[in-house]
C-alpha positions as CSV (number, residue, x, y, z in Angstrom):
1,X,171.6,-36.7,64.1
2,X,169.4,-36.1,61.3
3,X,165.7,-36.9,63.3
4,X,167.5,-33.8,65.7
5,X,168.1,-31.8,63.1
6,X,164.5,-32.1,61.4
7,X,163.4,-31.7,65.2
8,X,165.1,-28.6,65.4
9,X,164.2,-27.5,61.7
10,X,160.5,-28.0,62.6
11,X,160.9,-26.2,65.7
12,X,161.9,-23.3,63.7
13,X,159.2,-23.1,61.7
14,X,156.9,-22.8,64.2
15,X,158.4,-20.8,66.4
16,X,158.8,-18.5,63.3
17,X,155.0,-18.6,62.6
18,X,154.1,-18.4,66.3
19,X,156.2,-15.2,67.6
20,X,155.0,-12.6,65.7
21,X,151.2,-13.7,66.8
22,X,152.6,-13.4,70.3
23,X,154.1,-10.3,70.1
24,X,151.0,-8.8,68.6
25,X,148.9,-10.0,71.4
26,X,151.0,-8.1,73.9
27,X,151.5,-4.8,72.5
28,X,147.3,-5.0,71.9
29,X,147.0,-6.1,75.7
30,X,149.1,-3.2,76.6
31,X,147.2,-0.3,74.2
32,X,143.9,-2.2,76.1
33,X,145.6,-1.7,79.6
34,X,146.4,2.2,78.8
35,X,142.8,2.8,77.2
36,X,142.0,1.2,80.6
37,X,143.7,3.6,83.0
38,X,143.4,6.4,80.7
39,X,139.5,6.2,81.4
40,X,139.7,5.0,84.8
41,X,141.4,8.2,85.4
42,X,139.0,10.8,83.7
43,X,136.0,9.0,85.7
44,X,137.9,9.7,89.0
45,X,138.8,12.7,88.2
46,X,135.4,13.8,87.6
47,X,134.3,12.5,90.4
48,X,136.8,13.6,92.8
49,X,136.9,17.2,91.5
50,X,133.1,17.5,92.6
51,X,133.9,15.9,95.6
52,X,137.0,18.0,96.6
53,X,135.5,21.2,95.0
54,X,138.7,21.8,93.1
55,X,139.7,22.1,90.0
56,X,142.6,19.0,88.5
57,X,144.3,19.1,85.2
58,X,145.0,15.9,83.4
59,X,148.3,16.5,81.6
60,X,150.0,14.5,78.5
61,X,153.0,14.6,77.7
62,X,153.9,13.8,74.1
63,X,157.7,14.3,74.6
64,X,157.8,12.3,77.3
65,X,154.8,10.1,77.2
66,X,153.5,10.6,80.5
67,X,150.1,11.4,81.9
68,X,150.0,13.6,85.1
69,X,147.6,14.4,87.3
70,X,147.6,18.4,88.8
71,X,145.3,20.0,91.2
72,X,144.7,24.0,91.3
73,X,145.1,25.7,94.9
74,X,144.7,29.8,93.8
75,X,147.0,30.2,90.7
76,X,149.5,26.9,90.9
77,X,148.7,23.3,90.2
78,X,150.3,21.4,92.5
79,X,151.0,17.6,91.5
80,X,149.4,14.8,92.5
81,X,151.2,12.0,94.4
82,X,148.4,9.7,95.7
83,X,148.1,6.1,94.5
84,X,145.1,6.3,92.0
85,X,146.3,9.8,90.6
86,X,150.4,9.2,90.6
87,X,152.0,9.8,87.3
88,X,151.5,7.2,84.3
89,X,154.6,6.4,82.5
90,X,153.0,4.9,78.9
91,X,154.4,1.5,77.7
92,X,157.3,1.7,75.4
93,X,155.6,0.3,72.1
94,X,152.1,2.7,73.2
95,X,152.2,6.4,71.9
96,X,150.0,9.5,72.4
97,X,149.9,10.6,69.1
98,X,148.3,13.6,69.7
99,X,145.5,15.7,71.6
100,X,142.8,17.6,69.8
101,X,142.0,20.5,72.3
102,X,138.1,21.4,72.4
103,X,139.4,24.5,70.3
104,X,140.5,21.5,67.4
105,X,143.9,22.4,67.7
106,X,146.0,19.3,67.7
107,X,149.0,19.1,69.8
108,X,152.0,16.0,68.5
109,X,154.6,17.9,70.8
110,X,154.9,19.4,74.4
111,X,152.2,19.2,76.8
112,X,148.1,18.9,76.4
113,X,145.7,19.5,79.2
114,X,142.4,18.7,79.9
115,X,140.4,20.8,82.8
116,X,138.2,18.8,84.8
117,X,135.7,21.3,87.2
118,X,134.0,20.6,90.3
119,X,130.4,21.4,88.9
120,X,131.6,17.8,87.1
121,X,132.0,19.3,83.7
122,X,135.1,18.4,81.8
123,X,137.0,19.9,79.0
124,X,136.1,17.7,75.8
125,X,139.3,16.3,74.2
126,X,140.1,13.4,71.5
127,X,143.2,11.4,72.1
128,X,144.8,9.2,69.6
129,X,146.5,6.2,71.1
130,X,148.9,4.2,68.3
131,X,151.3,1.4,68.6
132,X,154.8,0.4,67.1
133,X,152.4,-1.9,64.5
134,X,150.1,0.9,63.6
135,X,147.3,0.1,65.6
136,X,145.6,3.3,66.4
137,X,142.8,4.0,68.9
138,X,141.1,7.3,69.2
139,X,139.6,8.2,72.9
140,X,137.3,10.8,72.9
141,X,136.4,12.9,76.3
142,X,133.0,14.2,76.9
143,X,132.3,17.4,78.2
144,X,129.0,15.9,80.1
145,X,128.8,12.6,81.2
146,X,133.1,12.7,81.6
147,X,133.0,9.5,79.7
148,X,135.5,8.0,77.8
149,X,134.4,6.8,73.7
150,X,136.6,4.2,72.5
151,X,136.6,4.1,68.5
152,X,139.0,1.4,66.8
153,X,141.4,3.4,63.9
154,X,142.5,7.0,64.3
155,X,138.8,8.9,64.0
156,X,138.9,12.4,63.1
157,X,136.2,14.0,65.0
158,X,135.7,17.7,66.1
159,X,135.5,17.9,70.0
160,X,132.6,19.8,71.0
C-alpha cells in the first residue's frame, strides 16, 4: 500500500509539472492556426476580388469573435457561404483584441472591416490577436502586396 501511494504521489507531481506545459502548447497551436486562416483568407481575397471584379469586405466581430466574409453587388454586401470564405468562429481561449482602421482608430467593440478591391489593393489594417495567457500577436495588413506581417507582442504601429 505504501509503494502505491508513493506511485500515486509521484504521479502527481508530474502530472502537476507536465499539464500546464500542455496546455500552453495548445492554446499557442490554436493562436498559430487562426494567424493561419486569418492570412490565408486576406491572400484569397485579394486574389479573388481581382478575379471576380468585385469588391469583398472582411468583417471582425469583437462581440462575437467572428470573421466574415461579404461581397458588394450595387449597395448591399451579400454574405459569403462557400467553403474557403464561410464564417470563422475564433477558438474560445483566442481574442481579437482590437482593429486599427487605416484612419488609426482602434475598434475593441462591434464590428471592423477591411475593403479588399478588385484593382488588388486592400485597406491596410493591424490586428491584435491575444490569448487567455497573454500571449499577444499583432497582424498587420498591407495595402500593396495584401500580405499578412506577423510581429510576436502587441506592436503599436500606424497603418498606412
Amino acid at each position: 500500500m505504501i509503494e502505491l501511494g508513493m506511485v500515486i504521489l509521484v504521479l502527481g507531481i508530474i502530472m502537476a509539472m507536465v499539464l500546464p506545459r500542455f496546455v500552453g502548447t495548445l492554446e499557442r497551436q490554436q493562436l498559430r492556426s487562426t494567424i493561419n486562416i486569418i492570412h490565408g483568407t486576406v491572400r484569397y481575397l485579394q486574389a479573388y476580388a481581382a478575379l471576380t471584379k468585385r469588391v469583398y469586405r472582411l468583417t471582425f466581430d469583437l462581440d462575437r469573435q467572428v470573421m466574415s466574409v461579404c461581397a458588394y453587388a450595387g449597395e448591399t454586401c451579400t454574405p459569403e457561404t462557400s467553403r474557403e470564405l464561410r464564417d470563422y468562429v475564433l477558438p474560445t481561449n483566442v481574442h481579437v483584441l482590437d482593429v486599427v482602421s487605416p484612419q488609426g482608430a482602434k475598434t475593441r467593440a462591434g464590428e471592423a472591416a477591411t475593403h479588399f478591391y478588385p484593382t488588388g489593393l486592400v485597406e491596410p489594417n493591424i490586428i491584435h490577436l491575444g490569448t487567455d495567457s497573454h500571449q499577444n500577436v499583432t497582424l498587420v495588413i498591407e495595402p500593396l502586396a495584401g500580405r499578412v506581417k506577423v510581429f510576436e507582442g502587441y506592436v503599436e504601429q500606424q497603418a498606412s
